[in-house]
N, C-alpha and C positions, 0 to 999 in steps of 0.2 A: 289861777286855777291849777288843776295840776302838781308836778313834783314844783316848778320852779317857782311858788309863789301862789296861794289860792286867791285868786280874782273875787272871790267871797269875800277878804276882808275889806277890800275896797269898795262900797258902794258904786263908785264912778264908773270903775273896769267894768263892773259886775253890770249899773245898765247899757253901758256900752256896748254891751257883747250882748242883751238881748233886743239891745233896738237894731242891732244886725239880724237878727232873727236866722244866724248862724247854727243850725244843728247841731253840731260838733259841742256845744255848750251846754244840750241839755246835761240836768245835772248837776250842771260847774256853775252855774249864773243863773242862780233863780231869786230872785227880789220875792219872797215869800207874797203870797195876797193874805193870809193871816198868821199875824204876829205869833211865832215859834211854831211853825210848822213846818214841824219835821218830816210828815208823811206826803206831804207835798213833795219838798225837796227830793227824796227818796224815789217818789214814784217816776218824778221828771226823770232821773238817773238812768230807771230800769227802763220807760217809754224810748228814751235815746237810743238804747241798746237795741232795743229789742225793733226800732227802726230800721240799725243796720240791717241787722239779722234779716228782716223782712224785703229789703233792698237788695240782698243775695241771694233772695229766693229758699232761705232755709225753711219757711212752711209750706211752699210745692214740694219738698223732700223730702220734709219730716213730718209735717205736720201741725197744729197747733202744739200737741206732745213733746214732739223734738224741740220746739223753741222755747216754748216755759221751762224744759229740763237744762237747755242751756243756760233761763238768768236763774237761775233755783227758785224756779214760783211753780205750784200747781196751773194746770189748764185754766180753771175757773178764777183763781187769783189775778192769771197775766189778763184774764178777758177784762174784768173787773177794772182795773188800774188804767187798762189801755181806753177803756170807754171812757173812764173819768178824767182821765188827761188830752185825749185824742179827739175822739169822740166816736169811736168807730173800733169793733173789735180786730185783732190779729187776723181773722179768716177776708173780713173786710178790705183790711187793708194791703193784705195779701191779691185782693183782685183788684185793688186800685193799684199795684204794682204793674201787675201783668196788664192790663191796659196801658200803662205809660208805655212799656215795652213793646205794646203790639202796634200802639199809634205812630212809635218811632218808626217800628218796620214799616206801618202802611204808608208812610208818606217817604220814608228815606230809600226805599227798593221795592224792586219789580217783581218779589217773591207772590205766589198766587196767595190770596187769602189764605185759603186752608192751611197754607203750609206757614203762615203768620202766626194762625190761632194755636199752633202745636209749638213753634219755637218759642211763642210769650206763656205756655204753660196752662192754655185751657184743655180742657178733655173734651171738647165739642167744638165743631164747628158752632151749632148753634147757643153752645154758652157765650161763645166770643161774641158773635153780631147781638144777643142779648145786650150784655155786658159794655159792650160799644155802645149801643143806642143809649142806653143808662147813664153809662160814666159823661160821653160826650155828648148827646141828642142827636144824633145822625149815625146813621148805619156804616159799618169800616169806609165800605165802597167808594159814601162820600169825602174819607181824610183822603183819598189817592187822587190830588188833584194836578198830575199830571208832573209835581217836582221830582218823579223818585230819577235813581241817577239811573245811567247808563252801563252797560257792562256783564257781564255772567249773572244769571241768576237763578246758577245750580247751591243749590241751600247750603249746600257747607262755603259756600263761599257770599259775604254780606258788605257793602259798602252804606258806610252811615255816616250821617252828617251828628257831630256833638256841639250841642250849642254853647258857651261860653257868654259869661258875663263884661263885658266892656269896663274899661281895659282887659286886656288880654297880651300878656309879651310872650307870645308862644314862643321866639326863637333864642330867648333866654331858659325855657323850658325845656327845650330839647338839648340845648349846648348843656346845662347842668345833667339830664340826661345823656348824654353823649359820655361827658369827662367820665363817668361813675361806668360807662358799659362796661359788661364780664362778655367776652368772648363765650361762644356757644348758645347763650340766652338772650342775650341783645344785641343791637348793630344800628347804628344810625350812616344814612347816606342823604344821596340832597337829589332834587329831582327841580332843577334850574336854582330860584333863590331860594326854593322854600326846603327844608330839612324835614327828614322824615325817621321816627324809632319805629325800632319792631324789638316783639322781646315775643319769647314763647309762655303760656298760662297754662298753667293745671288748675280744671273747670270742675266741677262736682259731678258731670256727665262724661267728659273726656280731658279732650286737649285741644289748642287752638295756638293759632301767633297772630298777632295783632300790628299794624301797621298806625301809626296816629304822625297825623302831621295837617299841624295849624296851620291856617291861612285866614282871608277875609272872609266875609260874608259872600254869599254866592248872590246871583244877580247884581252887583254892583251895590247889595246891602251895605251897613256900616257895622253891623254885629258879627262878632269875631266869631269862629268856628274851629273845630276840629275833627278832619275827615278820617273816618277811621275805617278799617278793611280787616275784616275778620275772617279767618279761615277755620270754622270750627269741626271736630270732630264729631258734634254732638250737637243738633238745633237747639235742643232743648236747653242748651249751656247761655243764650245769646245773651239772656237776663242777665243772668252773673256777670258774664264779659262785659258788656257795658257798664255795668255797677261800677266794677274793678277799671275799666279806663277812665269813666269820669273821676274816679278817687285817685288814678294816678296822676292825671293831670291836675287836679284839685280846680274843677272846673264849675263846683258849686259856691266857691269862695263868692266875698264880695267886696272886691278893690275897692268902691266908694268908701265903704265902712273902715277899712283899713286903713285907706289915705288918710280918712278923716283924724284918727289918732295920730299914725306915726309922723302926718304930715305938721305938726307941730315941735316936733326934734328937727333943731337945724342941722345936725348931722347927715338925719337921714333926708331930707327937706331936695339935695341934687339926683339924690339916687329913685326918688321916688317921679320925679320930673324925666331923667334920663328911663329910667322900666318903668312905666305906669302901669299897673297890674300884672306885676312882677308873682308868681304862685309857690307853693311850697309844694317841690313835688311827693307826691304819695307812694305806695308801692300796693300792687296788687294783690303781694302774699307778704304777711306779719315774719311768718318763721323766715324765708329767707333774706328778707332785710335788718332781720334781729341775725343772722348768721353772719351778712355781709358787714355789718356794724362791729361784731367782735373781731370777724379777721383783718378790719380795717386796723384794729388798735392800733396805736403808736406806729403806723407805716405811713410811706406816701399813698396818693392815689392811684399808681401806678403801678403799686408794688398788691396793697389791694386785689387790684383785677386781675392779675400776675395769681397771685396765690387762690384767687374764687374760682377761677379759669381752669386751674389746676383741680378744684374741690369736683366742679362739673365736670369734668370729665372723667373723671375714678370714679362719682358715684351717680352723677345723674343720668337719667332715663335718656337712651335717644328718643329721637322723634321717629315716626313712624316713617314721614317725609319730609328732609329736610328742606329748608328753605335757604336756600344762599348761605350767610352765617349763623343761620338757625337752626342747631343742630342736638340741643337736650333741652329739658326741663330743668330747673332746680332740685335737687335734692331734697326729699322729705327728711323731716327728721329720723325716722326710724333707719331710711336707708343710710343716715349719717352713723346713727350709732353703730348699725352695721359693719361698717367701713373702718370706725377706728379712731384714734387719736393719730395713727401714723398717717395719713393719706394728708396730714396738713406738713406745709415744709415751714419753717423754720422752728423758733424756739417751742419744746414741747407744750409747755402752758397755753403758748396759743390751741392747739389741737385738742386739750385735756378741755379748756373754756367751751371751744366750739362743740364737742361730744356732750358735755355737762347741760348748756343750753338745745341742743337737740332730745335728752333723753327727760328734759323737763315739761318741754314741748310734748313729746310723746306722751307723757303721764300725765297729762293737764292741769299739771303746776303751775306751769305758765300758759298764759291763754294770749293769741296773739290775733284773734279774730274781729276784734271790738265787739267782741258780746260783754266784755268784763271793764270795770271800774278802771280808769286809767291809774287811779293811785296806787289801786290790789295790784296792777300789772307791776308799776315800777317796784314795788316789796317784792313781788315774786323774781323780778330780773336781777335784781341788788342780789336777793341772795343763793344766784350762781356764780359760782367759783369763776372768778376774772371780768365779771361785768362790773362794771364801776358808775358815778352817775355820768359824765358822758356819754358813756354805749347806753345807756337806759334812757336818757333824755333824748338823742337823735332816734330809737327808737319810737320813743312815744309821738315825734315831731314828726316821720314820714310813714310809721306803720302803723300807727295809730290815729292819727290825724287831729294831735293836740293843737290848736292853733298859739297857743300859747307859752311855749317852750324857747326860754334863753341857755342855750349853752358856757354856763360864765368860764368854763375854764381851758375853752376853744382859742387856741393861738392865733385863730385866722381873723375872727371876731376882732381880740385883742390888738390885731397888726393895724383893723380896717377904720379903729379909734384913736389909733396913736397909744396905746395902751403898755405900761413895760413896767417890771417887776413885778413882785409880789402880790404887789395891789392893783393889779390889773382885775384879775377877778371880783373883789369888794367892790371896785367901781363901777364894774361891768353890773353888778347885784343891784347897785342902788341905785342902778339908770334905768334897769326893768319895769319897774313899777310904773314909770311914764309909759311905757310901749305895749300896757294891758289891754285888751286881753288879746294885743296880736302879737308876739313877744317872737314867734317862729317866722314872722313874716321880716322883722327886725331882722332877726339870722340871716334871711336869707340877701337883705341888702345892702347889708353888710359885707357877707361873701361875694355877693355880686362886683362888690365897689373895690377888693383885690383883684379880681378876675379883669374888672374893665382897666384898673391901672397899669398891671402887670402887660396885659393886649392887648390895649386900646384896640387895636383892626386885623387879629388873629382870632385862631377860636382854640390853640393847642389850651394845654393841662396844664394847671396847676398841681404841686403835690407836697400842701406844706402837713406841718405832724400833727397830730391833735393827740389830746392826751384823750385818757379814758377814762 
């Protein structure tokens, strides 16, 4: 699927990834029900999309309107497509969202009702306890059975539990989090064994900073978790913020499904044994991971954070209040273009790349939302000035959440196969097609297995080069 190989021409990949019953694939992996059907295929595509969309809460904002003008369907066209695939229209599904969200609140926090029904985005008290009773058969009152946690429970401030799928190697998630932190926007610390990130979010309602740090199951459960602590400017923001932390953590994944593939490569055969549900982490916001990607070119890791470090503080937003080392926002694109080609330090092509993909951004040439086709994105990223296919493939792999993306011309990759010359890439190419349709999870165990050789029992940085 994707830039690195369509998981379409393999039959095998292609049921593979629907007996995972992975999201991420509508679209990319659809075994037609009748022979050449193309509007099938098509509709799965736009239904995907337009899930995201619906998981960000884009028709509490916008409306049925605002979302059909984002996949370019009329209102009645997206209703149409989404009943026939779904079974349930966008306004529907839109309040089967906000239920998920307000269940989370009623059982994870001590927030009063009322003040649940407003944060998950209903306009009534009494549409929510409607809407509860319907979606679940019991009134809110009865999901608050006495689990919510302990702590503040003034509304801008929320403590949640996120469930996760078993396996779970949350401390490999956070360590790969860690190496990648930009000063200003994120900070990872430890609070005894267990490690904790925070990073700051720009919410469609405000702003917020986020705390997430895995651990076990509570009461001596066996199901992994991820406690999350949200400080939002804006209740009404909570839905997106959850969206965007379960998509960082890529905590809908499904290690079974995964193992079951990769765990066939005796390469990857230790590493999957050593991290068993090892995740690819995601990014909250498309554009500033498509920024951090470009300024990453051809440097270390180190040099990286050095120079993003430097980008946020020329042009990003502070925070209103900071928090420890949390002290701006990312940079929108506009405020990028604002600022220049000069506000980046070294060679100017880096700065001229970085302005180029902000002001594409800005004019919605490139779309970094997952409202849009992951192929149209890679063509539209290719062709800005200095993105090459590595920045476009690691983009699609943690801002877009391809599951599917081999980086064949990543030296780290190459080092973690024994891989040298020329034809390190070709061989890297024709090893892919075993590892469909999880190819980005491949990546990441791959880079894990430098990381563990290089520290076996440290957690410093790596900062090898990657091309672009």
């Amino acid at each position: 699927m994707g830039h690195d190989g369509d998981v379409r021409t393999d039959p095998d990949a292609c049921y593979r990834a629907v007996d995972s019953r992975d999201r991420r694939f509508d679209g990319a992996a659809v075994p037609e029900a009748v022979p050449g059907s193309a509007d099938w295929d098509m509709a799965a595509a736009v239904s995907g999309r337009a899930m995201r969309l619906i998981g960000d809460g884009v028709v509490d904002r916008e409306g049925v309107p605002g979302l059909a003008a984002r996949l370019s369907y009329s209102p009645r066209q997206l209703h149409r497509l989404l009943v026939d695939e779904l079974g349930a229209g966008p306004l529907a599904l839109a309040r089967a969202r906000r239920a998920q969200t307000a269940r989370t609140l009623v059982e994870s926090t001590t927030m009063p009702l009322a003040d649940v029904a407003f944060a998950a985005g209903f306009t009534s008290v009494r549409q929510f306890n409607a809407t509860m009773q319907e979606v679940y058969g019991v009134p809110p009152r009865a999901l608050r059975r006495g689990q919510a946690l302990p702590g503040d429970t003034r509304p801008s401030r929320l403590e949640l539990r996120l469930a996760a799928r078993a396996p779970f190697d949350g401390r490999a998630l956070v360590h790969f989090l860690r190496l990648h932190a930009v000063a200003g926007v994120e900070d990872v610390g430890c609070d005894g064994d267990l490690a904790t990130y925070r990073r700051t979010l720009r919410l469609p309602h405000g702003t917020a900073t986020v705390a997430l740090r895995p651990e076990a199951g509570v009461d001596g459960g066996a199901a992994p978790v991820v406690r999350c602590t949200l400080h939002l400017s804006d209740l009404r923001d909570v839905g997106a913020a959850v969206e965007r932390c379960r998509r960082l953590a890529d905590l809908d994944a499904d290690p079974a499904a995964v193992h079951e593939v990769l765990g066939l490569d005796p390469d990857l055969g230790p590493g999957l044994r050593r991290h068993p549900g090892l995740r690819v982490p995601g990014h909250p916001d498309g554009f500033e991971l498509a920024a951090r990607a470009v300024l990453g070119q051809q440097v270390s890791l180190a040099s990286a954070r050095t120079l993003t470090a430097r980008l946020v503080a020329a042009a990003g937003q502070p925070l209103p209040s900071p928090s420890g080392g949390l002290t701006h926002l990312f940079p929108t694109p506009e405020e990028i273009v604002e600022v220049g080609a000069d506000v980046v330090a070294g060679p100017a092509a880096r700065g001229r790349s970085l302005v180029a993909l902000a002001t594409a951004v800005a004019a919605g040439s490139v779309v970094l939302d997952r409202s849009a086709p992951r192929q149209d994105v890679r063509t539209a990223l290719l062709a800005v000035p200095g993105v090459g296919p590595w920045t476009a493939g690691y983009i699609a792999m943690r801002a877009l959440g391809d599951p599917d993306v081999v980086l064949d011309t990543d030296v780290g990759l190459h080092a973690a196969l024994g891989l040298r010359g020329q034809q390190a890439g070709a061989t890297l190419r024709a090893r892919r097609a075993s590892w469909q349709p999880w190819g980005s999870y491949a990546c990441l165990h791959l880079w894990q297995r430098v990381l563990d050789a290089r520290w076996p029992d440290r957690t410093e940085e790596i900062a090898p080069r990657r091309s672009r």
